[in-house]
PyMOL Python script that loads the backbone (N, CA, C, O; Angstrom):
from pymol import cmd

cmd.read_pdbstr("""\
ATOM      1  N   UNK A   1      33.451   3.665   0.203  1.00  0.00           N
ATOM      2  CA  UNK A   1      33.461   3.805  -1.239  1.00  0.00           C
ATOM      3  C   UNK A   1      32.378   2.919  -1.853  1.00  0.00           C
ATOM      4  O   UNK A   1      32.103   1.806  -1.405  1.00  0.00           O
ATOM      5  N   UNK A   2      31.749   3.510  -2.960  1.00  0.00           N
ATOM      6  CA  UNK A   2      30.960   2.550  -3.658  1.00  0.00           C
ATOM      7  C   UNK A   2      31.505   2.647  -5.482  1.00  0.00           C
ATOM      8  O   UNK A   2      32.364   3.166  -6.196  1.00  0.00           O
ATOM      9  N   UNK A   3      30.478   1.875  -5.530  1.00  0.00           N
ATOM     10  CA  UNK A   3      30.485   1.619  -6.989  1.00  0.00           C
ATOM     11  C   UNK A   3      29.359   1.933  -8.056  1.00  0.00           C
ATOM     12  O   UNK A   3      28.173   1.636  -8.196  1.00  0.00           O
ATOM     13  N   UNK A   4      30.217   2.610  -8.679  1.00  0.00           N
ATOM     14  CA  UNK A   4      28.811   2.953  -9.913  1.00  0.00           C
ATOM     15  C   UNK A   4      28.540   2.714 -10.723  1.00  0.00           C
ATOM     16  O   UNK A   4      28.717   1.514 -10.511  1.00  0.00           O
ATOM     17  N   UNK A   5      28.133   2.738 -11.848  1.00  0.00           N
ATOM     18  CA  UNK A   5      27.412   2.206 -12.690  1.00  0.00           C
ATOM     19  C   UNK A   5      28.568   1.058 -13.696  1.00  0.00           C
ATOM     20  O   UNK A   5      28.289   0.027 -14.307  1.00  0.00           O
ATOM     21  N   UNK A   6      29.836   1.742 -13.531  1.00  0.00           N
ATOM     22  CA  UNK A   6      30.597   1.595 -14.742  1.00  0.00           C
ATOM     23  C   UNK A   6      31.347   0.853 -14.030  1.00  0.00           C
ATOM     24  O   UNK A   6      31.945  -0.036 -14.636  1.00  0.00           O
ATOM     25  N   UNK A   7      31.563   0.977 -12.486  1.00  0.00           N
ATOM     26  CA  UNK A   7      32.668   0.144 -11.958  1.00  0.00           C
ATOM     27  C   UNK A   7      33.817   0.575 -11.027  1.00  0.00           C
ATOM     28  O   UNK A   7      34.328  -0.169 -10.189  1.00  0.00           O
ATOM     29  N   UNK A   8      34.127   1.701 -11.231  1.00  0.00           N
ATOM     30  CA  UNK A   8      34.848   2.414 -10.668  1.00  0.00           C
ATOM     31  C   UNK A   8      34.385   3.304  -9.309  1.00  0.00           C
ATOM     32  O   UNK A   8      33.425   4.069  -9.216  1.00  0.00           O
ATOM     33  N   UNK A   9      35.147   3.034  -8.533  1.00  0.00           N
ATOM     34  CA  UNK A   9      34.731   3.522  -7.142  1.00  0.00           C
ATOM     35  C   UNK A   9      34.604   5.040  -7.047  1.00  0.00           C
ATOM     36  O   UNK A   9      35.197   5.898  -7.701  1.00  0.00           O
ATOM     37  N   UNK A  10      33.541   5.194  -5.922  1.00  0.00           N
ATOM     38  CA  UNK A  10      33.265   6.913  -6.083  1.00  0.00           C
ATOM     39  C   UNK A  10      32.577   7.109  -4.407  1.00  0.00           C
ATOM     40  O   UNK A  10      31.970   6.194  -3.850  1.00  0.00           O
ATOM     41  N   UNK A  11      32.795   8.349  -3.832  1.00  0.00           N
ATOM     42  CA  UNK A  11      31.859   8.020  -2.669  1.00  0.00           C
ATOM     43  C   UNK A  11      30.890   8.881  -2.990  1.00  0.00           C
ATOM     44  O   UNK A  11      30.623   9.437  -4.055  1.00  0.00           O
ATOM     45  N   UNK A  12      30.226   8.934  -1.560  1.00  0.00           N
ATOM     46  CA  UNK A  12      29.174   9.722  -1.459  1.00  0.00           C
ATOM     47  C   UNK A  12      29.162  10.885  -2.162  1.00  0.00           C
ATOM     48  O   UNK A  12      28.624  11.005  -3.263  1.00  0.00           O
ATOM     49  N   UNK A  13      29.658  11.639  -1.650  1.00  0.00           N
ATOM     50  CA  UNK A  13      29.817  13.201  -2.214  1.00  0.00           C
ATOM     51  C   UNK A  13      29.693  13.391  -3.482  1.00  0.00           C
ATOM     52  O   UNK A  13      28.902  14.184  -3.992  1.00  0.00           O
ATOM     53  N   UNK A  14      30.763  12.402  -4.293  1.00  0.00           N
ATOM     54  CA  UNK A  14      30.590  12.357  -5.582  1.00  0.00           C
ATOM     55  C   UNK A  14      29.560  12.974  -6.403  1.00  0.00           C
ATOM     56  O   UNK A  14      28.655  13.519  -5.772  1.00  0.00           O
ATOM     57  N   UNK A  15      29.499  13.007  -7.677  1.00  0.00           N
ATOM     58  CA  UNK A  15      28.550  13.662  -8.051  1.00  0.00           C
ATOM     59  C   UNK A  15      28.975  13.406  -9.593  1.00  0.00           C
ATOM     60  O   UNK A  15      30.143  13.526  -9.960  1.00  0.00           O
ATOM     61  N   UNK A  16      27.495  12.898 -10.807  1.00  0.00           N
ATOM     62  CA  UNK A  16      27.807  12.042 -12.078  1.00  0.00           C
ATOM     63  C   UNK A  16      27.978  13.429 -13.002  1.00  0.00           C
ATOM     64  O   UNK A  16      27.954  14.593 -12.603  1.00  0.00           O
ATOM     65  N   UNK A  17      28.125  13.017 -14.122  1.00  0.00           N
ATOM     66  CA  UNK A  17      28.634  14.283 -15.727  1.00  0.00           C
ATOM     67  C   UNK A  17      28.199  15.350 -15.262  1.00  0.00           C
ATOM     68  O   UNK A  17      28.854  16.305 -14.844  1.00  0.00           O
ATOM     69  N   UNK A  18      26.440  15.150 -15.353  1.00  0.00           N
ATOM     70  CA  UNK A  18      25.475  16.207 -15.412  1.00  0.00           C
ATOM     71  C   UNK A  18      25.547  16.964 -13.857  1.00  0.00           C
ATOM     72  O   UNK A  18      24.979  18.048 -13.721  1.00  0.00           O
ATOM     73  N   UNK A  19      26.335  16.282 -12.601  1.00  0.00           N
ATOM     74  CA  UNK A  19      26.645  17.760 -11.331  1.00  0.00           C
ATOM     75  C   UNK A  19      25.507  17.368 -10.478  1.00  0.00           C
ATOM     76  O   UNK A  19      25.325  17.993  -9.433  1.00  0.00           O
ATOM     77  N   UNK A  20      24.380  15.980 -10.953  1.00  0.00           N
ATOM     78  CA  UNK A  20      23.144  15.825  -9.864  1.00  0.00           C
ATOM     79  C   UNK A  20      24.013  14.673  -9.114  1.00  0.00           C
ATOM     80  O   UNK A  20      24.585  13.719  -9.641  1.00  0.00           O
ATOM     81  N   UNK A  21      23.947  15.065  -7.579  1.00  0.00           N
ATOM     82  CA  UNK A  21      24.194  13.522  -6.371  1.00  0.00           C
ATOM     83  C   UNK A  21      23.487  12.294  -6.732  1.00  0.00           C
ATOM     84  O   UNK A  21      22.257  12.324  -6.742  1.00  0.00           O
ATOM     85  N   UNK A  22      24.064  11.297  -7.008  1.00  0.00           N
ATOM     86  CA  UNK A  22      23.606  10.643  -7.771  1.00  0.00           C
ATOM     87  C   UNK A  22      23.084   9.463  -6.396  1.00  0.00           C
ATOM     88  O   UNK A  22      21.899   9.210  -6.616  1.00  0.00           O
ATOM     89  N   UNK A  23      23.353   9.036  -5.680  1.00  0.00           N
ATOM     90  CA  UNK A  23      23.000   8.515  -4.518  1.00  0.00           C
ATOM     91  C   UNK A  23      21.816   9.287  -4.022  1.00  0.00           C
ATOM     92  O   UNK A  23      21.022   8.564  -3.420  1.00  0.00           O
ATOM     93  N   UNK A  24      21.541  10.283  -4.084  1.00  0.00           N
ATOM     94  CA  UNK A  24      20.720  10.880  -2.826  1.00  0.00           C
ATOM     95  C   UNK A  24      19.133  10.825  -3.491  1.00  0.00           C
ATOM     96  O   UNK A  24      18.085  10.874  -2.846  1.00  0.00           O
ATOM     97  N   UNK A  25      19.288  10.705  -5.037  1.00  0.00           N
ATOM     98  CA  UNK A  25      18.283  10.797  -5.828  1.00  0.00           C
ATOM     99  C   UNK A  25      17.335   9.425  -5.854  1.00  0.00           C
ATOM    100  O   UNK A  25      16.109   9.330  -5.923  1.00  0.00           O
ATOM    101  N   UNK A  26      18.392   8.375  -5.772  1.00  0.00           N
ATOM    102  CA  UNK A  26      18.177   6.683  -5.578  1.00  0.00           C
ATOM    103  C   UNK A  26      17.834   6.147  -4.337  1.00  0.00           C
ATOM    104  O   UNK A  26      17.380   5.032  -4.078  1.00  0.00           O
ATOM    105  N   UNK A  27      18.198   7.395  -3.356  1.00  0.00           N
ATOM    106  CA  UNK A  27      17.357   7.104  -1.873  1.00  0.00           C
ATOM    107  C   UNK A  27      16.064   7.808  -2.008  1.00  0.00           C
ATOM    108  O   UNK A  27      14.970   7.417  -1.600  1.00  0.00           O
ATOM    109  N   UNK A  28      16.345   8.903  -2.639  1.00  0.00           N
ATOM    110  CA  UNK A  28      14.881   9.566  -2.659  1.00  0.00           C
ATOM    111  C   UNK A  28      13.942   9.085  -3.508  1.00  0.00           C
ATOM    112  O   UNK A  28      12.799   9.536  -3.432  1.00  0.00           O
ATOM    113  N   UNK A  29      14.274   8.071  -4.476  1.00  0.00           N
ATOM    114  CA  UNK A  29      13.323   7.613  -5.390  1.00  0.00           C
ATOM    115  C   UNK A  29      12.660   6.161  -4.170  1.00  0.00           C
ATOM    116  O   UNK A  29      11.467   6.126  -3.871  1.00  0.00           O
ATOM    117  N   UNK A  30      13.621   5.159  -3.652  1.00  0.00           N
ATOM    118  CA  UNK A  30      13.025   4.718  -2.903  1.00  0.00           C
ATOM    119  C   UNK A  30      12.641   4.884  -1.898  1.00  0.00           C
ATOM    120  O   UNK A  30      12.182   3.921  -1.284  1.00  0.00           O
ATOM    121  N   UNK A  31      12.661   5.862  -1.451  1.00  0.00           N
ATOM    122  CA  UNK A  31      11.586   6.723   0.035  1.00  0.00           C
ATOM    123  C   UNK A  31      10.136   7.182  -0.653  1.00  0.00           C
ATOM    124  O   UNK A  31       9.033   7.199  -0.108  1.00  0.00           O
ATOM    125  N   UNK A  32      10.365   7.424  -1.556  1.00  0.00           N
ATOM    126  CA  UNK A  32       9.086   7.699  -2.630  1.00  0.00           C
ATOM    127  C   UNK A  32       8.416   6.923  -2.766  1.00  0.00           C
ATOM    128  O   UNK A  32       7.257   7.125  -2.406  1.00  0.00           O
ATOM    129  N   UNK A  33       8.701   5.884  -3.235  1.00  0.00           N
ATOM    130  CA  UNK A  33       8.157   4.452  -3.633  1.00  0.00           C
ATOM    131  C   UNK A  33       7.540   3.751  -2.394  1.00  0.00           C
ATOM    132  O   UNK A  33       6.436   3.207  -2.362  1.00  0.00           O
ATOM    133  N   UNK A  34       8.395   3.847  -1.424  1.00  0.00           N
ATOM    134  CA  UNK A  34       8.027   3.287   0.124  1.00  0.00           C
ATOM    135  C   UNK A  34       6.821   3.959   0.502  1.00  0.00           C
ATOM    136  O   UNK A  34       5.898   3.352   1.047  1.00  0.00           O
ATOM    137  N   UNK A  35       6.791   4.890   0.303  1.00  0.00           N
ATOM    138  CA  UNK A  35       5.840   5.959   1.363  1.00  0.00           C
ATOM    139  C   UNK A  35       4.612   5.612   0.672  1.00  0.00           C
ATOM    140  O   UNK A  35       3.711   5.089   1.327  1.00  0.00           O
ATOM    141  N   UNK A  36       4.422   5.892  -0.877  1.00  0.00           N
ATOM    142  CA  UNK A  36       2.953   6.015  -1.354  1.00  0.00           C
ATOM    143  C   UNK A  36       2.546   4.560  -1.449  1.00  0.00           C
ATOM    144  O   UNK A  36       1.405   4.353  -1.862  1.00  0.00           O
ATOM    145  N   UNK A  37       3.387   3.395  -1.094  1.00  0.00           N
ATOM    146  CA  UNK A  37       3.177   1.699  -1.209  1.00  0.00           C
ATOM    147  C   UNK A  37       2.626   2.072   0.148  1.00  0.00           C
ATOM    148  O   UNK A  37       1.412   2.074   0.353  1.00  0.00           O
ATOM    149  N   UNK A  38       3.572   2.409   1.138  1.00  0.00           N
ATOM    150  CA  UNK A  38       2.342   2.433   2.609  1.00  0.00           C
ATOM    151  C   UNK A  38       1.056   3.030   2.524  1.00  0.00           C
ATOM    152  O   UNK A  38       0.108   2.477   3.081  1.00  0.00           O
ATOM    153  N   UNK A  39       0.897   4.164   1.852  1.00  0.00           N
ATOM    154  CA  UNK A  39      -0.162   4.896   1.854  1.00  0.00           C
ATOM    155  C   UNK A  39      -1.021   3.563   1.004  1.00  0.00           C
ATOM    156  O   UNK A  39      -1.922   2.837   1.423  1.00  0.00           O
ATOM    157  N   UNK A  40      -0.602   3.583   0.188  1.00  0.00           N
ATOM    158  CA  UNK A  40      -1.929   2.954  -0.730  1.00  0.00           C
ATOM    159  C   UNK A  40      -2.521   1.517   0.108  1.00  0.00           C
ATOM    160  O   UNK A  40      -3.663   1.060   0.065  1.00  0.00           O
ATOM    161  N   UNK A  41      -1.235   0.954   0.927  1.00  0.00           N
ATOM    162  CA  UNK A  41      -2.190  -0.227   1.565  1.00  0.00           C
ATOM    163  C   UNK A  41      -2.410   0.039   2.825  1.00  0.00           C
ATOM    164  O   UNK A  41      -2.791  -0.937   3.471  1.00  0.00           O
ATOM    165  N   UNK A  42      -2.253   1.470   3.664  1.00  0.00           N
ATOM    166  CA  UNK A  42      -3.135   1.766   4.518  1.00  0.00           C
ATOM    167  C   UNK A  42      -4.860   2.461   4.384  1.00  0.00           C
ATOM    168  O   UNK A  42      -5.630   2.625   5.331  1.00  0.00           O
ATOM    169  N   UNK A  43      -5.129   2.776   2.928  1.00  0.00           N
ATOM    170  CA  UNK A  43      -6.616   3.008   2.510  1.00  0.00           C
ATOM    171  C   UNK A  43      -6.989   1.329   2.323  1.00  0.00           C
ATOM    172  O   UNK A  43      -7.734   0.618   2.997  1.00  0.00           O
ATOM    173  N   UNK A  44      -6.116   0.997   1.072  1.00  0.00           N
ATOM    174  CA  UNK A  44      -7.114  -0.623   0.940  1.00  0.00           C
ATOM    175  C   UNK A  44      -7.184  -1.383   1.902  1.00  0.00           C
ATOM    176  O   UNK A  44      -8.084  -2.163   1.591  1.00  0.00           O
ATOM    177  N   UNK A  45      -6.704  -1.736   3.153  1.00  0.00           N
ATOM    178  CA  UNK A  45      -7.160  -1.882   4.263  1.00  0.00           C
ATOM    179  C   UNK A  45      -8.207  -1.384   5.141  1.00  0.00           C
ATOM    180  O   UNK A  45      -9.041  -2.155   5.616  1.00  0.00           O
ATOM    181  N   UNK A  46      -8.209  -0.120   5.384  1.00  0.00           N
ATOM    182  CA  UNK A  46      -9.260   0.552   6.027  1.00  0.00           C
ATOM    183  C   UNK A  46     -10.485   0.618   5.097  1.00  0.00           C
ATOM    184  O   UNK A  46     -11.588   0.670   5.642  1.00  0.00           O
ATOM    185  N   UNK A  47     -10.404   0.622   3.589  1.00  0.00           N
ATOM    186  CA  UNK A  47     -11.839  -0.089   2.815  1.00  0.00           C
ATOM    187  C   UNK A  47     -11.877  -1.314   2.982  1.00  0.00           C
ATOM    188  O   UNK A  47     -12.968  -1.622   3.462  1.00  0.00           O
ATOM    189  N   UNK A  48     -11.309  -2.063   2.845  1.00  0.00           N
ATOM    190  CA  UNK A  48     -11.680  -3.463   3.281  1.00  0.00           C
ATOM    191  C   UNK A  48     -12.146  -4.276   4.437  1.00  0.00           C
ATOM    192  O   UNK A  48     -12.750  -5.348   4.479  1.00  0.00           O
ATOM    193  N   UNK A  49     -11.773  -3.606   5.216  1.00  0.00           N
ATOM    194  CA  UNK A  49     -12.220  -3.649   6.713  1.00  0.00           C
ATOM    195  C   UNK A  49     -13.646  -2.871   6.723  1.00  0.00           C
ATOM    196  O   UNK A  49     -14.514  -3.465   7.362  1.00  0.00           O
ATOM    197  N   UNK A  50     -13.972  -1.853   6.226  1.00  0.00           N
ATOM    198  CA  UNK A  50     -14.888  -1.171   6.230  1.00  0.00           C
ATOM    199  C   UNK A  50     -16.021  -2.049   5.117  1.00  0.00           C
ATOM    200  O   UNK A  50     -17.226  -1.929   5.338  1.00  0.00           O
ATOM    201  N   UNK A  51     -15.726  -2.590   4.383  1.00  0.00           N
ATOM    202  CA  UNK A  51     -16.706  -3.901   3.582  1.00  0.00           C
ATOM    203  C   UNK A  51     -16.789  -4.710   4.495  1.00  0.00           C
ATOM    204  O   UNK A  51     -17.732  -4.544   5.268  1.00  0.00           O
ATOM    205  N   UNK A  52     -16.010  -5.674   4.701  1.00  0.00           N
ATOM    206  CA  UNK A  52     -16.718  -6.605   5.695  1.00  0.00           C
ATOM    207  C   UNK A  52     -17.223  -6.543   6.810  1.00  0.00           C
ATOM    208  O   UNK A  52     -17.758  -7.558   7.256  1.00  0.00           O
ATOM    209  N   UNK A  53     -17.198  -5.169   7.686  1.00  0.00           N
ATOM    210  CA  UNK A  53     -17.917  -4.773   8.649  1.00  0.00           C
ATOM    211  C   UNK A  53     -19.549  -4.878   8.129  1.00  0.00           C
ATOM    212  O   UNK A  53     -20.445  -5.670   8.419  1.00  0.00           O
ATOM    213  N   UNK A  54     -19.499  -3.857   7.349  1.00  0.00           N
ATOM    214  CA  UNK A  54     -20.674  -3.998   6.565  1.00  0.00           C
ATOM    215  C   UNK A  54     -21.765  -5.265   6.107  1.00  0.00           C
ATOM    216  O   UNK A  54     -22.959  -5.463   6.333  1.00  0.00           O
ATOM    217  N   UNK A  55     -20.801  -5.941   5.413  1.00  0.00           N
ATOM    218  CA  UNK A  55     -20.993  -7.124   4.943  1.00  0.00           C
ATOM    219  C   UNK A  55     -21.910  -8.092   5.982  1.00  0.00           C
ATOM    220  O   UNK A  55     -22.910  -8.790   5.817  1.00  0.00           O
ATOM    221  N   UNK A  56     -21.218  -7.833   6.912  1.00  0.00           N
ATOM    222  CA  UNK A  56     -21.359  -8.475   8.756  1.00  0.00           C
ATOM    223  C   UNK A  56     -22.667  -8.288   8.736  1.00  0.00           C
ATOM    224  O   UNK A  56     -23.541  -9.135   8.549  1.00  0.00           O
ATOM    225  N   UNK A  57     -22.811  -6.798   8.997  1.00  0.00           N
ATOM    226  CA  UNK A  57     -24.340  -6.189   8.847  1.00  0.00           C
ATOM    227  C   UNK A  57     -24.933  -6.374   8.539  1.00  0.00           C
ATOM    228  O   UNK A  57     -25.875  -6.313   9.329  1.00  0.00           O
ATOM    229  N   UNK A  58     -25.340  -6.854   7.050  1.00  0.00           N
ATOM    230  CA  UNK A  58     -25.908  -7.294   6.270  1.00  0.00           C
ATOM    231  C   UNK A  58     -26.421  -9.056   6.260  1.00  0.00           C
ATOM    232  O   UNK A  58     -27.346  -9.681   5.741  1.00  0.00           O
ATOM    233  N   UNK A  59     -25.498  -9.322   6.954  1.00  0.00           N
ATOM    234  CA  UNK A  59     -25.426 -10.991   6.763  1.00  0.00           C
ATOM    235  C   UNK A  59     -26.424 -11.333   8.200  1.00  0.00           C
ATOM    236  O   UNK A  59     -27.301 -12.194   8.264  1.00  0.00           O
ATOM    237  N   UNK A  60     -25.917 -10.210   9.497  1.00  0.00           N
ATOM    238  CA  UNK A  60     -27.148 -10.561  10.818  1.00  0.00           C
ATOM    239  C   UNK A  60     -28.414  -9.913  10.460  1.00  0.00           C
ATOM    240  O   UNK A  60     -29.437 -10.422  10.918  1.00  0.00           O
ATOM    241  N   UNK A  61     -28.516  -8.818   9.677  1.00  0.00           N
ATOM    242  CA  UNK A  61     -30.218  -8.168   8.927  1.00  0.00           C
ATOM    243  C   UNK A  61     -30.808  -9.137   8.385  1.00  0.00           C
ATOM    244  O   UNK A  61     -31.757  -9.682   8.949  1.00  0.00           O
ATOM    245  N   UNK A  62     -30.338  -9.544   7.149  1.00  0.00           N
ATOM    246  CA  UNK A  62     -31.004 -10.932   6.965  1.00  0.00           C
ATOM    247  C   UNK A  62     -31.391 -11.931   7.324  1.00  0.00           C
ATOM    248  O   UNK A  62     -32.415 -12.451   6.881  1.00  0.00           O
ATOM    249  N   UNK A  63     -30.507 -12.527   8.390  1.00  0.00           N
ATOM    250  CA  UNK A  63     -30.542 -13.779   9.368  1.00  0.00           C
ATOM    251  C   UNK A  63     -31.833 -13.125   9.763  1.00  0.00           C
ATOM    252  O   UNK A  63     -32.836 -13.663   9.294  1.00  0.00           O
ATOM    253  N   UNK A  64     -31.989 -12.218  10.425  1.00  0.00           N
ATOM    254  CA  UNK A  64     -32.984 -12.373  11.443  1.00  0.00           C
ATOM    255  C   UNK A  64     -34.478 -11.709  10.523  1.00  0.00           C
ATOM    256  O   UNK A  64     -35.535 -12.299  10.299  1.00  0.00           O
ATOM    257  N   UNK A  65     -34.332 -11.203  10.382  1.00  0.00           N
ATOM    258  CA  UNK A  65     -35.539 -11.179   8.966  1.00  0.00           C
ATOM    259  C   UNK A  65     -36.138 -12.471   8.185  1.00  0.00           C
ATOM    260  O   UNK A  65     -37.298 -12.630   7.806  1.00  0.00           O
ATOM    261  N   UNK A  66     -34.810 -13.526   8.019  1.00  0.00           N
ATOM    262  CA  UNK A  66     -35.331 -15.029   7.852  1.00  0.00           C
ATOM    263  C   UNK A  66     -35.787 -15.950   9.079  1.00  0.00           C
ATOM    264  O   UNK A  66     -36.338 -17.051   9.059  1.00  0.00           O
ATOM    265  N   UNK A  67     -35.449 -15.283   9.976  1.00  0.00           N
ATOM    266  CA  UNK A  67     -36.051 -16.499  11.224  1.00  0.00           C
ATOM    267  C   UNK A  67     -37.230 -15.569  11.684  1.00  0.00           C
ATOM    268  O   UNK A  67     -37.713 -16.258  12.583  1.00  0.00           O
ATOM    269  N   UNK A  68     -38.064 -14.318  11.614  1.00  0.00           N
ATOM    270  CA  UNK A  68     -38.744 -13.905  12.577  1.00  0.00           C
ATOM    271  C   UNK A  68     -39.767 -13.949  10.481  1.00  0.00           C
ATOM    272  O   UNK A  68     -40.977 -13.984  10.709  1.00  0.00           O
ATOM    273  N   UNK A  69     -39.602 -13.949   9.473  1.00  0.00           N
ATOM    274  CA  UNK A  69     -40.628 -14.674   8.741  1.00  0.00           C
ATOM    275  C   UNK A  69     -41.035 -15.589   8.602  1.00  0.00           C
ATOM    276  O   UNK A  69     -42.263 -15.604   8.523  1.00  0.00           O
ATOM    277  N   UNK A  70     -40.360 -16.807   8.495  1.00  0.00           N
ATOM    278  CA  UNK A  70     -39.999 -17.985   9.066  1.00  0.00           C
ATOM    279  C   UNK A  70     -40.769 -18.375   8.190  1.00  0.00           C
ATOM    280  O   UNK A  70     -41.562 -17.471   7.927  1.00  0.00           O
ATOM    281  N   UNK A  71     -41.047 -19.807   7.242  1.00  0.00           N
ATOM    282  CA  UNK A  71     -41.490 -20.858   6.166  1.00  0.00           C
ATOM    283  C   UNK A  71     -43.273 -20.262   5.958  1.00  0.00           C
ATOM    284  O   UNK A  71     -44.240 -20.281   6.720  1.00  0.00           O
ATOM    285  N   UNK A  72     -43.143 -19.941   5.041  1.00  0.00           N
ATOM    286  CA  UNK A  72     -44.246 -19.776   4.543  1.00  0.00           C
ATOM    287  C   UNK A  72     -45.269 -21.094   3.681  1.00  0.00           C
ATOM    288  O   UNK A  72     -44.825 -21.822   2.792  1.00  0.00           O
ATOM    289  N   UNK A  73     -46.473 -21.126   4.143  1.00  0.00           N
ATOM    290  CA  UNK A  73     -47.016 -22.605   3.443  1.00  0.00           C
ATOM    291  C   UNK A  73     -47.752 -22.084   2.135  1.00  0.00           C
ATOM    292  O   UNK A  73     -48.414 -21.078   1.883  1.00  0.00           O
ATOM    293  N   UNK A  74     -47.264 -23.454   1.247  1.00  0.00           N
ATOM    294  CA  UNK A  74     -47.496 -23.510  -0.279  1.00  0.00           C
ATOM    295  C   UNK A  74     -48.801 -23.793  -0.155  1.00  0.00           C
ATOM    296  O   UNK A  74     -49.498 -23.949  -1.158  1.00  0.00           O
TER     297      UNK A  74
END
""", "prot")
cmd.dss("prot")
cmd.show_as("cartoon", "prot")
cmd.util.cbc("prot")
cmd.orient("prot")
């Protein structure tokens, strides 16, 4: 048995005024919520990872572009 809004015990099956399962909607809202929170921080991860790879790139291009120009005289 659970409890609903008002206090009074009800189970599963139950069902509120309006005839919608009122449990199944509150799992499905947080399976909803769960799923597109995974989704969204399995892209900002794989961009972020994908910047600092980059970044990487960028940081040994330069390095070696500064040591094979190497001090120029004033």
């Amino acid at each position: 048995m659970l409890l609903d809004y008002i206090g009074s015990p009800i189970s599963l099956g139950d069902t509120m005024a309006d005839g919608e399962p009122f449990m199944r909607f509150v799992f499905l809202g947080l399976a909803l919520v769960l799923f597109f929170t995974w989704i969204g921080a399995f892209v900002v991860i794989h961009i972020a990872a994908a910047l600092i790879h980059l970044l990487l790139i960028l940081a040994v291009v330069f390095l070696v572009i500064h040591l094979f120009k190497g001090r120029r005289a004033a």
